[in-house]
C-alpha positions as CSV (number, residue, x, y, z in Angstrom):
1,X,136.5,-172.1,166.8
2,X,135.7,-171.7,162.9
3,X,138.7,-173.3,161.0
4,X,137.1,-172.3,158.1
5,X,134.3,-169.5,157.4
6,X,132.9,-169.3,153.5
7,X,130.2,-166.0,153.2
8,X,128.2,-165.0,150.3
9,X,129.7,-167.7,147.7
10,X,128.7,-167.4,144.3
11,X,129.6,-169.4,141.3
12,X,129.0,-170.7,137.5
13,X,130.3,-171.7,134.2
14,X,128.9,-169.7,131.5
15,X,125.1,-168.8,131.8
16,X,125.1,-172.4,134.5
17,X,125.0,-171.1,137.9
18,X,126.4,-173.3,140.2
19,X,126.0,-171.6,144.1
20,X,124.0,-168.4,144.7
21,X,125.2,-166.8,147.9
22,X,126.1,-169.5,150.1
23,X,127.3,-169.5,153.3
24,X,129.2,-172.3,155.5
25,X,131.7,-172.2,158.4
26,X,134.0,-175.4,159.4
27,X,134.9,-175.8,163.2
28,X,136.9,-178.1,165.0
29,X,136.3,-182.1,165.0
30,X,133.5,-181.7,162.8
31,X,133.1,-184.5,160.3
32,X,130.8,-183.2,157.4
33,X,129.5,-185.8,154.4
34,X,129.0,-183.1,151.4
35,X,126.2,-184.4,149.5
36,X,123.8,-183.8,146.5
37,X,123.2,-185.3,142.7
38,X,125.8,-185.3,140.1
39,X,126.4,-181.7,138.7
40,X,125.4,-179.8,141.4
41,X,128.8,-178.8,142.2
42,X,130.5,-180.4,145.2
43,X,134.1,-180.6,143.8
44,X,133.6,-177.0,142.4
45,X,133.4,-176.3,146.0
46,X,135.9,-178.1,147.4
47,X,138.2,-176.5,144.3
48,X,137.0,-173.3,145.5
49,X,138.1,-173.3,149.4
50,X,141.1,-175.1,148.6
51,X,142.3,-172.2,146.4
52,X,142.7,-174.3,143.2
53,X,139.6,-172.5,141.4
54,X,138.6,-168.4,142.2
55,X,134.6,-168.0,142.8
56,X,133.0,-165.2,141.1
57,X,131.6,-163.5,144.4
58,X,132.0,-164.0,148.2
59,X,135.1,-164.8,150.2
60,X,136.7,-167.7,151.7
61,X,138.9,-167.3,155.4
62,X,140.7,-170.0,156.7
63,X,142.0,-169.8,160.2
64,X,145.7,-168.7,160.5
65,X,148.6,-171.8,160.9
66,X,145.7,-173.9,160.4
67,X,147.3,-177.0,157.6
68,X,145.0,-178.1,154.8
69,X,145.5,-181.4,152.9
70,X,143.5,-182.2,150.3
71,X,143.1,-185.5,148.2
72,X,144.0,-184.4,144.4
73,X,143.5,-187.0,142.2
74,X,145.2,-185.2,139.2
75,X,148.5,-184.5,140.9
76,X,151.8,-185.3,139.4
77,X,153.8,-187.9,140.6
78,X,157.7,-187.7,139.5
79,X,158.9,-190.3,137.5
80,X,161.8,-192.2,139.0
81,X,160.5,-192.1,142.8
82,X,159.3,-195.8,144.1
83,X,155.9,-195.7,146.7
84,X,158.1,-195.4,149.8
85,X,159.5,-192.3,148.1
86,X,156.5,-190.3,147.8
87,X,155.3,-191.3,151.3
88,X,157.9,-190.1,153.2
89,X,157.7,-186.5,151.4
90,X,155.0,-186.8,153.8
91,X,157.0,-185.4,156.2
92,X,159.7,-183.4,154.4
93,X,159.3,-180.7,156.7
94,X,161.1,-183.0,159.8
95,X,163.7,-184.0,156.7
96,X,164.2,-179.9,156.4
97,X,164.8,-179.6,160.1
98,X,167.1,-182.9,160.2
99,X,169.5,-181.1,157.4
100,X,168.8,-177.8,159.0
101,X,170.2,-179.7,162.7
102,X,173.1,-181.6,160.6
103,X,174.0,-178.1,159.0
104,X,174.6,-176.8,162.5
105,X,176.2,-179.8,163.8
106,X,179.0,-179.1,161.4
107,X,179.5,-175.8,162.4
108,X,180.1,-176.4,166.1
109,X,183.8,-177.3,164.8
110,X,184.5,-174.3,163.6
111,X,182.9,-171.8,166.6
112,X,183.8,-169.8,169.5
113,X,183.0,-171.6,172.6
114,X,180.0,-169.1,173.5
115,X,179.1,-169.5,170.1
116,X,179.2,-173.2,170.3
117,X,176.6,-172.5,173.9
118,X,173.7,-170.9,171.4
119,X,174.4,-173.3,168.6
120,X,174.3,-176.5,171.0
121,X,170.4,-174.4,172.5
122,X,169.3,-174.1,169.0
123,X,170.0,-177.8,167.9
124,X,168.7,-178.9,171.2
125,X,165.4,-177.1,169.9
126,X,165.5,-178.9,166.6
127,X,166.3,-182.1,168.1
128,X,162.7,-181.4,170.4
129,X,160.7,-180.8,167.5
130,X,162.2,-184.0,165.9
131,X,161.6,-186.5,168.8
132,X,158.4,-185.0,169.3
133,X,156.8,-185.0,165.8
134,X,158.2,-189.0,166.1
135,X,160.8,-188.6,163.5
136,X,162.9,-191.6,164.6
137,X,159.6,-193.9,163.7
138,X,158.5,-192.3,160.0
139,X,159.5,-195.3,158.2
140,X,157.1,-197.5,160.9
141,X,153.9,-195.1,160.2
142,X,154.7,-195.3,156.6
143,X,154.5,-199.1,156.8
144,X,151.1,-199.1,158.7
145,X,149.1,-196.9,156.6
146,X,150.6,-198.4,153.4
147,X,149.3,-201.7,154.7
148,X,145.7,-200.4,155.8
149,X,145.4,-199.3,152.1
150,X,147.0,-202.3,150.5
151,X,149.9,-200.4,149.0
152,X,152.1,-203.5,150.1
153,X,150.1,-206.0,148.2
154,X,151.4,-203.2,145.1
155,X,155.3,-202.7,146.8
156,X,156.6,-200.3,147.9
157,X,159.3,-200.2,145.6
158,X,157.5,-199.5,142.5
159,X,157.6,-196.2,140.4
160,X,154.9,-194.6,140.6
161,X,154.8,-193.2,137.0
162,X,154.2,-197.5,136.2
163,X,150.7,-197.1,138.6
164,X,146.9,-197.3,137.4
165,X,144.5,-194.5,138.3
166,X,143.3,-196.2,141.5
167,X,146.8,-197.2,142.6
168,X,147.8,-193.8,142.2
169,X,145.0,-192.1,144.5
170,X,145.7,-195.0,147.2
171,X,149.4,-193.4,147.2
172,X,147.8,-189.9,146.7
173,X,145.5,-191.0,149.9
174,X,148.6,-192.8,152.2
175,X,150.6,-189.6,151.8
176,X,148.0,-187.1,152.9
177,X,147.1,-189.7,155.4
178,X,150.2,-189.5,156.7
179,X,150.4,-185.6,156.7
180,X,148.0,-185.6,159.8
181,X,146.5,-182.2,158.7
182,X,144.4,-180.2,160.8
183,X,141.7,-180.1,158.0
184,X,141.1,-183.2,155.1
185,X,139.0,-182.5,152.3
186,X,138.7,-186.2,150.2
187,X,136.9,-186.1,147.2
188,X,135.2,-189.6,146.8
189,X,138.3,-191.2,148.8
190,X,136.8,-195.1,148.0
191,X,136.6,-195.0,144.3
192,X,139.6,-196.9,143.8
193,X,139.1,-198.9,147.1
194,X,138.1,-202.3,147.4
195,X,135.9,-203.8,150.2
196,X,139.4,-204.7,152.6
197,X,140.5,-201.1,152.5
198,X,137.2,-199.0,152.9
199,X,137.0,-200.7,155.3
200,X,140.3,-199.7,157.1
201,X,139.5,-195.8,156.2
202,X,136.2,-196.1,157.5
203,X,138.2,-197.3,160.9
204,X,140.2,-194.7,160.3
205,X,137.9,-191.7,160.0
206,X,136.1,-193.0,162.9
207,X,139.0,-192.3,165.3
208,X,140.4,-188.9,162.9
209,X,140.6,-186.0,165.8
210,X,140.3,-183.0,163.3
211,X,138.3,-182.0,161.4
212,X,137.2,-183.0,157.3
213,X,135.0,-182.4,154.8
214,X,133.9,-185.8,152.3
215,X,132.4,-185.9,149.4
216,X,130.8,-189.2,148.6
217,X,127.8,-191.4,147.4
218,X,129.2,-194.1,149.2
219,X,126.3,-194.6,151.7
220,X,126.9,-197.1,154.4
221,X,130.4,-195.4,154.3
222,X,128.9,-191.6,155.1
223,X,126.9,-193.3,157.5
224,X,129.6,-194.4,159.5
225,X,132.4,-191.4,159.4
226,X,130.0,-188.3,159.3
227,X,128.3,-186.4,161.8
228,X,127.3,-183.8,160.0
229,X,125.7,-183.5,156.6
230,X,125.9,-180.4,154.3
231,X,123.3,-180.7,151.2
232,X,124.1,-179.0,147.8
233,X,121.3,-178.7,145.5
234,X,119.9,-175.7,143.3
235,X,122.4,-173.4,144.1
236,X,121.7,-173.9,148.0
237,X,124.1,-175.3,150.9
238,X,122.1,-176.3,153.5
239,X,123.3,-178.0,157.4
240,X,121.6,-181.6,158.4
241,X,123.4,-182.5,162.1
242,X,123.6,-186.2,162.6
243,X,124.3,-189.3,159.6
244,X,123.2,-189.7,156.4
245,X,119.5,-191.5,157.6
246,X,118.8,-188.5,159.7
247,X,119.7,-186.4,156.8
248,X,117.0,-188.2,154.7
249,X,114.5,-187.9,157.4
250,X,114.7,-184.7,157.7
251,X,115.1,-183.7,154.0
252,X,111.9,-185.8,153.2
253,X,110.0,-183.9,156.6
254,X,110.8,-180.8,155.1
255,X,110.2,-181.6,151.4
256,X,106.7,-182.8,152.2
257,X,105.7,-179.9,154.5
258,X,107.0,-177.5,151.8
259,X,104.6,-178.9,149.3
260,X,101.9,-179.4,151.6
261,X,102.1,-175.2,152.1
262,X,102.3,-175.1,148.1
263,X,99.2,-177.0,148.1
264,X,97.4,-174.6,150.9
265,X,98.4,-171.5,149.5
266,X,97.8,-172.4,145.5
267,X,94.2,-173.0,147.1
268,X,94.0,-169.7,148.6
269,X,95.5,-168.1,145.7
270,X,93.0,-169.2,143.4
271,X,90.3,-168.4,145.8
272,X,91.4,-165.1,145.8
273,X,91.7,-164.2,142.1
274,X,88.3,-165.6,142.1
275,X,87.0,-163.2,144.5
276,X,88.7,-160.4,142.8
277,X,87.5,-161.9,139.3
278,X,84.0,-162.2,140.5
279,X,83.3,-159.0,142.2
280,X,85.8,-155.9,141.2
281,X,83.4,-154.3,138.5
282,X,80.6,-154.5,141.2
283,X,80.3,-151.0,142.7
284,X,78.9,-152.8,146.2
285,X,81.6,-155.2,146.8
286,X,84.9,-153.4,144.5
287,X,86.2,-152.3,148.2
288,X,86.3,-156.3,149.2
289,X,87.6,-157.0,145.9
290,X,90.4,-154.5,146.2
291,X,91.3,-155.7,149.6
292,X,91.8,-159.1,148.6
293,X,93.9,-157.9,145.5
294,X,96.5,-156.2,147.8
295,X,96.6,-159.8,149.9
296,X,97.3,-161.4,146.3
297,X,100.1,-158.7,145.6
298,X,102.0,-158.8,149.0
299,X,101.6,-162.4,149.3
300,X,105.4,-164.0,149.4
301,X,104.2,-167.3,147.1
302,X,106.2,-170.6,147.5
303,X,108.1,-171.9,144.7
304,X,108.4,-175.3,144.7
305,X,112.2,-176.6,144.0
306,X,112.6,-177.7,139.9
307,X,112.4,-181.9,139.8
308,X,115.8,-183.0,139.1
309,X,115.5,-185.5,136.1
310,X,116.0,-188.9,137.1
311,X,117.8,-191.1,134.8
312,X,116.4,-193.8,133.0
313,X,119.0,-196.7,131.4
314,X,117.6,-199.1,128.7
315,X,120.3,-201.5,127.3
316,X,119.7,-202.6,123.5
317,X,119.8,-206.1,122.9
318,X,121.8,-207.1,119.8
319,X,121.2,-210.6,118.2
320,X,121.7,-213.9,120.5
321,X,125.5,-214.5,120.7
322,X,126.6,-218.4,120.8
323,X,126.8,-220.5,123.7
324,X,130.7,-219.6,124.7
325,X,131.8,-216.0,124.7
326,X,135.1,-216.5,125.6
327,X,137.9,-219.3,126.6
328,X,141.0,-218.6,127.6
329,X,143.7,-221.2,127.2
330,X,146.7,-221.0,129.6
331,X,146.3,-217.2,129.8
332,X,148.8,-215.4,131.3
333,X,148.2,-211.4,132.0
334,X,150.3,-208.8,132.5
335,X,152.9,-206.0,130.8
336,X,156.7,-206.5,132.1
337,X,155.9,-209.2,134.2
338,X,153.0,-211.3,135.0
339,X,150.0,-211.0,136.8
340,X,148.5,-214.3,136.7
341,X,149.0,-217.7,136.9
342,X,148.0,-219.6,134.1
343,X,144.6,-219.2,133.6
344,X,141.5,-221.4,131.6
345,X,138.7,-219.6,131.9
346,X,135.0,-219.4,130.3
347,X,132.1,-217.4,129.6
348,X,128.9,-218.7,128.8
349,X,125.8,-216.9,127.3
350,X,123.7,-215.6,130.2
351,X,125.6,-215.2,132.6
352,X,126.7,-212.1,134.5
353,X,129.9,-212.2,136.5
354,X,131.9,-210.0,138.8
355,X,135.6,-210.0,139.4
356,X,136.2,-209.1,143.1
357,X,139.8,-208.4,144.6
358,X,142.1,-206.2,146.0
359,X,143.5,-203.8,143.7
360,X,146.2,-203.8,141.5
361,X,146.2,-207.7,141.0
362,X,145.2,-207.6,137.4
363,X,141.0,-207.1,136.8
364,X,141.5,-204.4,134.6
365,X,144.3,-206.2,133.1
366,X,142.2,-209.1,132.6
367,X,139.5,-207.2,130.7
368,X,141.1,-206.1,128.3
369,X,143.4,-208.8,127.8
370,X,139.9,-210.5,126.9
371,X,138.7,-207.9,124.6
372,X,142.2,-207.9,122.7
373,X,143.2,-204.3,123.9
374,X,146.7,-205.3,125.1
375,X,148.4,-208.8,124.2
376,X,148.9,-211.6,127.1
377,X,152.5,-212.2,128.2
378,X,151.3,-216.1,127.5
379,X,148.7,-218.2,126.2
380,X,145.6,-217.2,124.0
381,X,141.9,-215.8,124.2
382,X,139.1,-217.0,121.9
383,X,136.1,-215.0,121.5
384,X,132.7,-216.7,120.4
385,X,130.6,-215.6,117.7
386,X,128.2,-212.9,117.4
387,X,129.3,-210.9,119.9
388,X,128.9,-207.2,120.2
389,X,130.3,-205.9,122.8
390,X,130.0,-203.1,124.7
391,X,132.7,-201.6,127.1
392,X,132.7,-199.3,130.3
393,X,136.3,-198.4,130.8
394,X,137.8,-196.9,134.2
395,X,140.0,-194.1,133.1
396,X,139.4,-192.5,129.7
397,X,142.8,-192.2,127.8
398,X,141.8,-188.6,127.2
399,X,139.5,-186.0,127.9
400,X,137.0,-184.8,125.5
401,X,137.3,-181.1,123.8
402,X,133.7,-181.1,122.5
403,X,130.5,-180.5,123.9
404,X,128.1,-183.2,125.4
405,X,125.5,-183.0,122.0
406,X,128.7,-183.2,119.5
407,X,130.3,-186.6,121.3
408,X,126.9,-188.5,120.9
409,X,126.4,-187.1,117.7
410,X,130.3,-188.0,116.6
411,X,129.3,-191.7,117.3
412,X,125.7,-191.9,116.0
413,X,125.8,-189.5,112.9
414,X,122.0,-190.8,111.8
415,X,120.5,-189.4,115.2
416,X,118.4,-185.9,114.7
417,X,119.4,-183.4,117.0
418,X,116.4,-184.2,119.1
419,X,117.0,-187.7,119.3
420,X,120.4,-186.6,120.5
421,X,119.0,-184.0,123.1
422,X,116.6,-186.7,124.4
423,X,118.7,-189.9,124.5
424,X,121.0,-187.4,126.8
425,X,118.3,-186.1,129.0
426,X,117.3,-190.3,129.5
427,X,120.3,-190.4,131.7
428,X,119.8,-187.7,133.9
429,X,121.6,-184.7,131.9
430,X,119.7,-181.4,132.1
431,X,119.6,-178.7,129.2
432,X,122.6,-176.5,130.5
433,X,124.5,-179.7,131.1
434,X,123.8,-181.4,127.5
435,X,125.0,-177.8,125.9
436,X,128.1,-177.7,127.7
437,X,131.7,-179.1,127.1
438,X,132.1,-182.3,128.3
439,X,135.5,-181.4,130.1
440,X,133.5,-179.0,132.2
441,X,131.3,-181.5,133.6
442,X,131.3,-183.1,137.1
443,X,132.6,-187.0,137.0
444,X,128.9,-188.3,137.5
445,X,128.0,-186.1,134.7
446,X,130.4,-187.5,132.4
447,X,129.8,-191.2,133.8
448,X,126.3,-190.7,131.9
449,X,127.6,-189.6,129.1
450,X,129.8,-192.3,128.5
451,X,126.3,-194.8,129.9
452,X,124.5,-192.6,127.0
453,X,127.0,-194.4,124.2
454,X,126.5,-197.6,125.5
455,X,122.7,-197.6,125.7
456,X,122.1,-196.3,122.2
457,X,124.3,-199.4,120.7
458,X,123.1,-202.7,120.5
459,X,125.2,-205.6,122.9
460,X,124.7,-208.9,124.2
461,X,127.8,-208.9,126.8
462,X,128.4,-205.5,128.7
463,X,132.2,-205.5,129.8
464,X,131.8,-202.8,133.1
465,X,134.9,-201.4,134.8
466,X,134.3,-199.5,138.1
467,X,130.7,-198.1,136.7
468,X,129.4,-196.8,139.8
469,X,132.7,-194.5,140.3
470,X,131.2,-190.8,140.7
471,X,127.7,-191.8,140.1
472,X,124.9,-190.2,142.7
473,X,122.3,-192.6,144.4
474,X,119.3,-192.3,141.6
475,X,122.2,-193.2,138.6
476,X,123.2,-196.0,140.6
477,X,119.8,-198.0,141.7
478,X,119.0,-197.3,138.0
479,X,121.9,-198.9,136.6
480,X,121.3,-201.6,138.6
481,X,117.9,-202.0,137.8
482,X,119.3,-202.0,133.7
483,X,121.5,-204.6,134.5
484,X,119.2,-207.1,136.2
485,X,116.9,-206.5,133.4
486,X,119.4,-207.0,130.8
487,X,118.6,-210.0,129.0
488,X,122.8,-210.0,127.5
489,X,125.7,-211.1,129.6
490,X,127.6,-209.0,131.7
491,X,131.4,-209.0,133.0
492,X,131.9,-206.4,135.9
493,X,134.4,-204.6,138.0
494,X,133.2,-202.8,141.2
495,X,134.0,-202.7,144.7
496,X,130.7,-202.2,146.1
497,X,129.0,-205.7,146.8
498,X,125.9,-203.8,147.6
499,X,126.0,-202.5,143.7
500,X,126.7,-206.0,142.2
501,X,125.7,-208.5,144.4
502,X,121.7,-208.6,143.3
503,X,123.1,-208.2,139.6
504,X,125.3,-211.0,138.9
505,X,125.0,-215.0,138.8
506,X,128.8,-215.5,139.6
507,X,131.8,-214.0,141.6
508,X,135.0,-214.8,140.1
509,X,137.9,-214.1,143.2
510,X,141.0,-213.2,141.1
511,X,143.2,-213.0,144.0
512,X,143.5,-217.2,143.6
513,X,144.7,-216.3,140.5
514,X,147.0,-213.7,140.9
515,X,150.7,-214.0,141.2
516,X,151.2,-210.9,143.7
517,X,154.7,-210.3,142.0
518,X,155.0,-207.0,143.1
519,X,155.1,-208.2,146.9
């Protein structure tokens, strides 16, 4: 059965075309990886069927009484409710038919006795649906899935409004987790999980009896939840069954026989208009000439698919920095309350570390503690000298009004507009893309704009938070090749040891150091 059927899809922003008449059903159980490069417009798509954006041709049918959830990372969460709150929302629609049973309960007091008969039926019925949809255990199931995603080591009992971005898609994630929908669309669901919990959604998705749609360039992960890929790229949707390898093997098959043909028939093409060059003035052989003219014009030619430019990361070095570039002394991190125990730590020129640990124990906080963006609840941080940093933060502040040209431009005046254009294209931006506004711009795409700031300055200690979040396979060996290259220091955030684990020269664990006050 088709829980979802998409026909002649089209879409684009401004003169950009996104899909040209694509087509894609959804049936039951199946698990489908949505791939492709940054930019070529998977979360348009999941925007589209979810009804959150309106395509400019084509129609999108979903099943009837068929539930949808989808993981929103921009959705509000009210101020004043704790964790547990928003998880049990989860099932406000057993909460509605509690009241609804409780309203009916006090009626009974009040009704004839055959009027008390249908009353007692009805709540009987309601009571059903209750025990069934297991009710009488919500606060259990909220408890396990909080714990798979490591809400616990966060508590449950803290408003939500206080969260970071990642905390606030793990709740985001629990609750529609929760929801048991008959359809999940996720949207990169393990950017703001570390190693523990991708783990337990990978575990999860496994066993999930319905159907979902992922998008991801989480590899190993689409490898072990999908069984079907669907490929976006120029415009096109196109079905892979099996994983992620077979998807490549396949791809690559195809790619290689395409151009193979390309080769063949450029060969006979030319032969052709050789031919026709050659011998259509000559009275004797004009007929043949003619003949293979008409081949030439009916001839359906194959167009080889546009290169997608790879991007290309140089980091600047600035001058050599001295020996330390930071100690801490008795530092103590935090806002309210403390994150940390005591800590006396040090950098030393050369090396590249990354902090690993569960979320929501302080990394982030301990960045920028270091670089002096928020003040320690105790002790002090000395930098070194010389240092010239530069910084990859996880969540922007705000998002940018102006195009992709004017925010390089705003922060490197002395650039010509073709140095601009170019530096741009580097990392993997195409014209339409560089020309847009930034805000309209998938999250890879605006990764690499933020990676196109950072390469043009000079640095000798890179200060990453969570760089690979939204990137696309090509963005992310390349920064990785950058970074081993690098000849400054690096401190990193990421959660994928495959990413980091070639890259640095030390892992600092912070959960030794963390206080875990919100337990």
């Amino acid at each position: 059965m088709s829980l979802l059927t998409v026909q002649q899809l089209s879409h684009g922003f401004g003169d950009r075309a996104i899909f040209d008449d694509v087509s894609f059903r959804l049936l039951q159980g199946e698990h489908i990886g949505l791939i492709g490069a940054n930019g070529e417009g998977k979360s348009t798509f999941m925007n589209i069927i979810n009804g959150q954006l309106e395509p400019d041709a084509g129609s999108v049918t979903w099943a009837k009484n068929v539930r949808v959830g989808y993981l929103d990372q921009h959705a509000d969460l009210q101020q004043g409710m704790d964790i547990r709150d928003v998880l049990r929302t989860a099932f406000q629609y057993l909460f509605d038919i509690e009241k609804e049973m409780n309203e009916l309960f006090a009626k009974m007091g009040e009704v004839e006795p055959d009027k008390l008969e249908e009353l007692l039926e009805e709540t009987g019925l309601l009571q059903d649906s209750l025990t069934n949809n297991d009710f009488y255990t919500i606060d259990a199931k909220v408890e396990e899935i909080a714990n798979g995603l490591g809400l616990d080591e966060i508590g449950l009992n803290r408003d939500v409004h206080d969260l970071s971005g990642g905390q606030r898609t793990k709740v985001l994630l629990a609750k529609l987790l929760l929801e048991k929908p008959d359809i999940l669309l996720l949207d990169e669901p393990t950017n703001y999980l570390d190693v523990e919990h991708i783990e337990w959604l990978k575990n999860y998705l496994i066993e999930y009896d319905h159907a979902f749609i992922l998008v991801s360039h989480d590899i190993p992960f689409l490898n072990n939840v999908a069984n079907l890929i669907y490929h976006m790229e120029n415009q096109e949707l196109t079905r892979y069954p099996g994983d992620y390898n077979e998807f490549l093997r396949v791809y690559e098959m195809k790619k290689q026989q395409k151009e193979a043909a390309f080769k063949k028939q450029q060969k006979e093409i030319a032969s052709l208009k050789d031919f026709v060059a050659r011998n259509k003035a000559n009275a004797a052989t004009s007929r043949m000439a003619m003949s293979r003219q008409k081949k030439l014009d009916k001839m359906d030619v194959i167009e080889l698919d546009s290169e997608k430019p790879k991007p290309s990361f140089q980091f600047k070095q600035a001058r050599t920095p001295g020996k330390y570039l930071f100690e801490t002394n008795d530092l103590v991190i935090g806002y309210d309350e403390p994150l940390s125990r005591p800590l006396n730590l040090s950098m030393e020129r050369g090396q590249k570390i990354a902090l690993s640990g569960a979320n929501g124990i302080g990394k982030t906080t301990l960045l920028k503690s270091i670089l002096g963006e928020i003040s320690p609840v105790a002790g002090t941080v000395e930098l070194g000298e010389h240092l010239h940093i530069g910084y990859f933060e996880q969540e922007l502040k705000e998002e940018s009004q102006q195009t992709c040209i004017e925010e390089i431009w705003e922060e490197f005046r002395h650039f010509t507009q073709q140095e601009v254009r170019g530096s741009l294209a580097k990392c993997g931006l195409t014209k339409k893309h560089i020309e847009s506004k930034v805000q309209v711009l998938s999250g890879g795409e605006k990764a690499k704009v933020r990676l196109c700031k950072l390469i043009n300055n000079e640095t000798n200690l890179l200060v990453l938070d969570e760089p690979t979040n939204h990137l696309d396979g090509d963005a992310k060996a390349e920064l990785k090749r950058a970074l081993k290259e690098y000849k400054g220091s690096v401190l990193l955030i990421s959660h994928e040891p495959d990413f980091y684990q070639d890259v640095v020269t030390d892992t600092w664990n912070c959960e030794s150091w963390t206080t875990k006050v919100f337990q």
